[in-house]
C-alpha positions as CSV (number, residue, x, y, z in Angstrom):
1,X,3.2,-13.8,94.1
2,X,2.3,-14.6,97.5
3,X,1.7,-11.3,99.9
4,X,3.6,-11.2,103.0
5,X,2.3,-12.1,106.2
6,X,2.0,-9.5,108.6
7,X,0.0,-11.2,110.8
8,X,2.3,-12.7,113.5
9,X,4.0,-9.1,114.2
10,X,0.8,-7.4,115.0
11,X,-0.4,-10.3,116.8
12,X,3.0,-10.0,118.8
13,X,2.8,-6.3,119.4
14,X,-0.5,-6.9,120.8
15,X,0.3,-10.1,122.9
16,X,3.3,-7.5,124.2
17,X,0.8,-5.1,125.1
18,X,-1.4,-7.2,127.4
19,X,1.7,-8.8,128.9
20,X,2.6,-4.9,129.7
21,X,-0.6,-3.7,131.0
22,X,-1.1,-7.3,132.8
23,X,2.4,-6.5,135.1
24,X,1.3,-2.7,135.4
25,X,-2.3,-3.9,136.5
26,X,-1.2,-6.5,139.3
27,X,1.6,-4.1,140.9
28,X,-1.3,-1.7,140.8
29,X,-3.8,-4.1,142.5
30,X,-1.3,-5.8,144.4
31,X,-1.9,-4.0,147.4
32,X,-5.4,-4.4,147.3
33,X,-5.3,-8.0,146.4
34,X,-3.5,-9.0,149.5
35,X,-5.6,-6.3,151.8
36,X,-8.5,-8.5,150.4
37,X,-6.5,-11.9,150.8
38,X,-5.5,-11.0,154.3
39,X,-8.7,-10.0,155.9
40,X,-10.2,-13.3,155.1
41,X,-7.3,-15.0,156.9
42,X,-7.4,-16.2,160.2
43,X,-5.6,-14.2,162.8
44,X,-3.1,-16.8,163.6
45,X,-2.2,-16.7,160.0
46,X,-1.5,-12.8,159.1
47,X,1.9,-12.8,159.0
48,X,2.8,-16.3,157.7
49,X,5.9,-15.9,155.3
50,X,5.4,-16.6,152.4
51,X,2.5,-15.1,152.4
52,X,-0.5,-16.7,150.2
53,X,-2.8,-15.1,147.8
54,X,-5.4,-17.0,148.8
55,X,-6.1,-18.2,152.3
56,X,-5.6,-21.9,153.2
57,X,-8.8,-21.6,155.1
58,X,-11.1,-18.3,154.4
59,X,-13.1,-16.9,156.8
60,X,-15.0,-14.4,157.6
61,X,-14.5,-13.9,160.9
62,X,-12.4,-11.2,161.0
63,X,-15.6,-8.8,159.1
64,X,-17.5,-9.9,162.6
65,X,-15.4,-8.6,164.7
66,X,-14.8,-5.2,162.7
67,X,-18.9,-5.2,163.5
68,X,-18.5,-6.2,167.1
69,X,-16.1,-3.3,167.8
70,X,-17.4,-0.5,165.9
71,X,-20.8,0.7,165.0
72,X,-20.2,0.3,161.1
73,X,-23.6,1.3,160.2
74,X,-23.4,4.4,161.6
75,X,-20.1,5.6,160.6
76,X,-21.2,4.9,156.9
77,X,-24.7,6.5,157.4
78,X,-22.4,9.8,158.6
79,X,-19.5,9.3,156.1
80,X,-22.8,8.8,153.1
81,X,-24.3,12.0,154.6
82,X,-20.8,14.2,154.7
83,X,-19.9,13.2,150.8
84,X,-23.0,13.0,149.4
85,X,-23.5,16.5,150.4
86,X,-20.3,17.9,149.8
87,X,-20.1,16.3,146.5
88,X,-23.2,17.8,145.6
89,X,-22.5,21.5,147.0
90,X,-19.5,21.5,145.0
91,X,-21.0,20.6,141.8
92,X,-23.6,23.8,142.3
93,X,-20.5,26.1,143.7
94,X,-18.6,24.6,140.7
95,X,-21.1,24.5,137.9
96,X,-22.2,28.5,139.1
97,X,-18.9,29.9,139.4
98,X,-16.9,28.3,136.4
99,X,-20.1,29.9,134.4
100,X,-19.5,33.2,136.3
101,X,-15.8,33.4,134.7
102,X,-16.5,31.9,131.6
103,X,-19.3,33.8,130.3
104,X,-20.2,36.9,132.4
105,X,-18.7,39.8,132.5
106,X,-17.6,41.9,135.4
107,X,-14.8,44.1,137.5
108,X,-11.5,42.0,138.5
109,X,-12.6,38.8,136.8
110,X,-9.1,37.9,136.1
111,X,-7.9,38.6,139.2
112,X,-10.4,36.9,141.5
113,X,-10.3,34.0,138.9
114,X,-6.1,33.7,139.9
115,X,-6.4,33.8,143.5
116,X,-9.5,31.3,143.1
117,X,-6.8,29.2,141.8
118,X,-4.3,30.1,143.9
119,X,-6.0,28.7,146.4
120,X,-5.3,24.9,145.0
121,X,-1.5,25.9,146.5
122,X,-2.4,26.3,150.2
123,X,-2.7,22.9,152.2
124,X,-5.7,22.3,154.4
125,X,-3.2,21.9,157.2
126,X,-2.7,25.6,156.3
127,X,-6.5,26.9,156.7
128,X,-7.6,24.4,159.3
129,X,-7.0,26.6,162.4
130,X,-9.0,29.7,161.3
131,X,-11.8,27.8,160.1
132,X,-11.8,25.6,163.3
133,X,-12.3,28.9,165.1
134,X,-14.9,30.3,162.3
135,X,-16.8,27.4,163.5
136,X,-16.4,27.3,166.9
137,X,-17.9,31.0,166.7
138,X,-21.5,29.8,164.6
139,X,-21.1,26.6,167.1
140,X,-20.6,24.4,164.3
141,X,-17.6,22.2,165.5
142,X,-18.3,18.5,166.6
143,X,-21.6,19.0,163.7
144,X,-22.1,16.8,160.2
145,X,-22.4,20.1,159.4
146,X,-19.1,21.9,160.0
147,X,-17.6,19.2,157.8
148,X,-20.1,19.8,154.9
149,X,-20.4,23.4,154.4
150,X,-16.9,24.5,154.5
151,X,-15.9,22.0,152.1
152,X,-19.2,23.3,149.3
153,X,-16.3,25.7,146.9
154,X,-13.7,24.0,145.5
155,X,-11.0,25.9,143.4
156,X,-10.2,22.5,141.3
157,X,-14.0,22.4,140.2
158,X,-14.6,25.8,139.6
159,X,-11.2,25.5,137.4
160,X,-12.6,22.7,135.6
161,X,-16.1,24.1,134.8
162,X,-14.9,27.2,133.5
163,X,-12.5,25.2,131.0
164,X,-15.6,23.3,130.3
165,X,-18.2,26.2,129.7
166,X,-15.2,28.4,127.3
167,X,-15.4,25.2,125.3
168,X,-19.3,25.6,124.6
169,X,-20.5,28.0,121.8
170,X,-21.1,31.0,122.1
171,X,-24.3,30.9,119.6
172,X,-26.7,28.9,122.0
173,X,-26.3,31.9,125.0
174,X,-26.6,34.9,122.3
175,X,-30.0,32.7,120.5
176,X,-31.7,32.5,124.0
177,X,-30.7,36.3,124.7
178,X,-32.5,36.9,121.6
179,X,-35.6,34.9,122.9
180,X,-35.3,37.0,125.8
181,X,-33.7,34.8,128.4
182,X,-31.7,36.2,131.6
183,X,-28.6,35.1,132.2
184,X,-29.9,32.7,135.2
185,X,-32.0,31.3,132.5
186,X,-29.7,30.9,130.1
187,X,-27.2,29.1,132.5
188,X,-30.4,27.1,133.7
189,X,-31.6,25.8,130.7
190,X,-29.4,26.2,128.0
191,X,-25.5,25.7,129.5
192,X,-26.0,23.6,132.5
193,X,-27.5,20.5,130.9
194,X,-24.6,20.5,128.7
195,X,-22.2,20.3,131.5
196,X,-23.7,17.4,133.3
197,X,-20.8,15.2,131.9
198,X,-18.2,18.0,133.1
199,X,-20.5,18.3,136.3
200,X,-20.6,14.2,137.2
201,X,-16.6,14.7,137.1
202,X,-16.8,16.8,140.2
203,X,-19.7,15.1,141.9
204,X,-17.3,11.6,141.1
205,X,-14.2,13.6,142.3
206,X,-15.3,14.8,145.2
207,X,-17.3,12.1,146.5
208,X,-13.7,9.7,146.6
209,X,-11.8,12.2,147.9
210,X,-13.9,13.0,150.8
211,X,-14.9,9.6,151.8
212,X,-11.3,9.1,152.6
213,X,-11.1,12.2,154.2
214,X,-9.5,11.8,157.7
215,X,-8.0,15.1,158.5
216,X,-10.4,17.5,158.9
217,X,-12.3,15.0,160.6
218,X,-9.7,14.5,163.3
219,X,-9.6,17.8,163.9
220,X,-13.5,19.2,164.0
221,X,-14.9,15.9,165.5
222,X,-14.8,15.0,169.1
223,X,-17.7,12.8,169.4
224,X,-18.1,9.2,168.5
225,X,-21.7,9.0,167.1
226,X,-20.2,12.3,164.3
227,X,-17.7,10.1,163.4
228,X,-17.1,9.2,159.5
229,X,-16.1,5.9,158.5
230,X,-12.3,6.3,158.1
231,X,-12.6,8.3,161.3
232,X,-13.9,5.5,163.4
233,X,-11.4,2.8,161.8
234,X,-8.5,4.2,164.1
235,X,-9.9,2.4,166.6
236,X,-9.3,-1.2,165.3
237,X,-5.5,-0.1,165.4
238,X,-5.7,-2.2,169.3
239,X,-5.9,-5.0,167.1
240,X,-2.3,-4.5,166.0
241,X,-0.8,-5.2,169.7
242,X,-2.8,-8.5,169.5
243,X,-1.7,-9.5,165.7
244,X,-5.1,-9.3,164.6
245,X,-4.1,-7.4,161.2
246,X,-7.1,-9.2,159.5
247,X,-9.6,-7.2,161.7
248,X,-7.6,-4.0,160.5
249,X,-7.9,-4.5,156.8
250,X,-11.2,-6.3,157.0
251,X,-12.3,-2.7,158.2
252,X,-10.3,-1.1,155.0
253,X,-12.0,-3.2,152.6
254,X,-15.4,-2.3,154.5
255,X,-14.3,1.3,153.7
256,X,-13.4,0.9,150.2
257,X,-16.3,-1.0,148.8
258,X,-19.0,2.5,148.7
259,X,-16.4,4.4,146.7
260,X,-15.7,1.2,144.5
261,X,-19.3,1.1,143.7
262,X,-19.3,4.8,143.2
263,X,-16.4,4.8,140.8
264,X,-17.8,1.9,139.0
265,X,-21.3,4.0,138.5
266,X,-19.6,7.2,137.8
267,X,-16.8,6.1,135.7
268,X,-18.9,6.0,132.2
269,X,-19.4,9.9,133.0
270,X,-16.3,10.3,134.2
271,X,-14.7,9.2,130.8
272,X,-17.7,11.0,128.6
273,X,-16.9,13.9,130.1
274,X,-13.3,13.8,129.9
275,X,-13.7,12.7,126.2
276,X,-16.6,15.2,125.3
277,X,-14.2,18.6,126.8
278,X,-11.4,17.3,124.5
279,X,-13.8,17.2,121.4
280,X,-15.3,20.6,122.4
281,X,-11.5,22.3,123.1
C-alpha cells in the first residue's frame, strides 16, 4: 500500500509563510527603501509620480551637498560621544541597581523598587524643565555633558536586570559567601559576567534610542559645534523650499547607517540574551 504524500501541504504552508513574512517585510522596509531610492535621485526628480524604486539615473550628488552644508563629521563625533557614553552609564547604573533589588536586602526595597518603575510613566517633556535648571545651576547646559550624565539611570534597565539577576541561582552567591566573598565581589565576579547577555540588551537599547534622540537636545543645546547628529539635520529642512528632498533624506540615511551597524553587531546578543532570561525564568 502506497503511503500518502504529505509533502505538497507542508511545502504549501511553508511557501504561505514566506509569501506572509515577504509582504510584512517590504511594508516594513518600504519606507526605508524609498528614503534610500530617493536620496540617490536627482533633485529635479524627487517628486516624479509614479515614483521609481530605483532611480533612472543614481547619483550621489545629493550625499555632497548634505557635506557641503553641514559639518557631518562633527555631529557624529558628538552624537558617538553622547550614546556611547550614555549607553555605557546605563549598563553600570542598570547592571548595579537591578542586583541591589534582586539580591540584597534592605529598608523600603519594595517601595523604592515601585516608584523606580514608576518613573517609566512620566514623559521627559515632564522632567525637562527642572533638570534644565539643575543644570544651569552646576553650569552644565550647552555641555556633551549635560546630555550624558542625566541620562546614566534608567528605570527600563534597572527593571530588566533585576528580572535577569532573580532568574540566576541562588547557590553560586551563597558558594562564594562561603569562600568569603563580599557582596561587591560576589556581584563582580560571580553575577555580573553572567549578565553580559542581559547587559548588551541595555547597552544595544540605549545606544538606538539615544542616537535618535532629538528632544533633549533641542532643548539643552544652543551651540552648533555641541550639536548631535539628528540635531544638526534640521537644518537641511531649507532644502524643502527649494525641492531638494534628496538632500533631506540623503542626511537621514547618513543618520541611520551607525545604528544599523550597531544593531547588526549587537543583535546576536540581543537575541542570546533575550533567549537565555527565558531559559533561566
Amino acid at each position: 500500500m502506497k503511503a500518502p504524500n504529505v509533502t505538497f501541504p507542508l511545502r504549501l504552508s511553508t511557501w504561505g509563510r514566506i509569501a506572509g513574512l515577504t509582504a510584512v517585510a517590504l511594508l516594513t522596509l518600504g519606507p526605508v527603501i524609498w528614503t534610500v531610492s530617493t536620496s540617490l535621485r536627482a533633485p529635479a526628480e524627487s517628486f516624479d509620480l509614479p515614483p521609481q524604486i530605483i532611480p533612472s539615473h543614481a547619483t550621489t550628488q545629493a550625499y555632497h551637498q548634505v557635506f557641503a552644508q553641514i559639518d557631518v563629521w562633527l555631529l557624529a563625533l558628538n552624537s558617538t560621544l553622547v550614546t556611547a557614553l550614555v549607553a555605557a552609564g546605563q549598563m553600570i547604573t542598570a547592571g548595579l541597581a537591578g542586583y541591589a533589588f534582586a539580591r540584597l536586602e534592605f529598608r523600603f526595597k519594595k517601595p523604592l523598587f515601585g516608584l523606580v518603575l514608576a518613573t517609566m510613566m512620566v514623559p521627559v517633556q515632564v522632567t525637562i524643565v527642572p533638570v534644565f535648571l539643575v543644570l544651569k545651576s552646576m553650569g552644565l547646559t550647552d555641555t556633551l555633558l549635560g546630555l550624558i550624565v542625566p541620562a546614566w539611570p534608567t528605570a527600563f534597565g534597572t527593571f530588566l536586570m533585576r528580572q535577569y539577576f532573580l532568574g540566576m541561582p541562588k547557590d553560586l552567591g551563597e558558594a562564594a559567601m562561603i569562600d568569603g566573598a563580599g557582596p561587591w565581589r560576589i556581584f563582580r565576579s560571580v553575577y555580573a559576567p553572567l549578565a553580559a547577555p542581559g547587559l548588551a540588551i541595555v547597552g544595544v537599547l540605549a545606544f538606538n534610542y539615544h542616537w535618535n534622540e532629538f528632544f533633549r537636545p533641542l532643548i539643552l543645546e544652543t551651540s552648533t559645534q555641541n550639536f548631535t547628529l539628528p540635531l544638526g539635520l534640521v537644518s537641511l529642512q531649507g532644502n524643502l523650499g527649494t525641492g531638494s528632498i534628496s538632500v533631506v533624506l540623503a542626511g537621514v540615511v547618513l543618520s541611520m547607517i551607525p545604528a544599523v551597524l550597531v544593531f547588526a553587531v549587537g543583535q546576536r546578543p540581543l537575541r542570546e540574551g533575550i533567549t537565555s532570561a527565558g531559559v533561566n525564568r
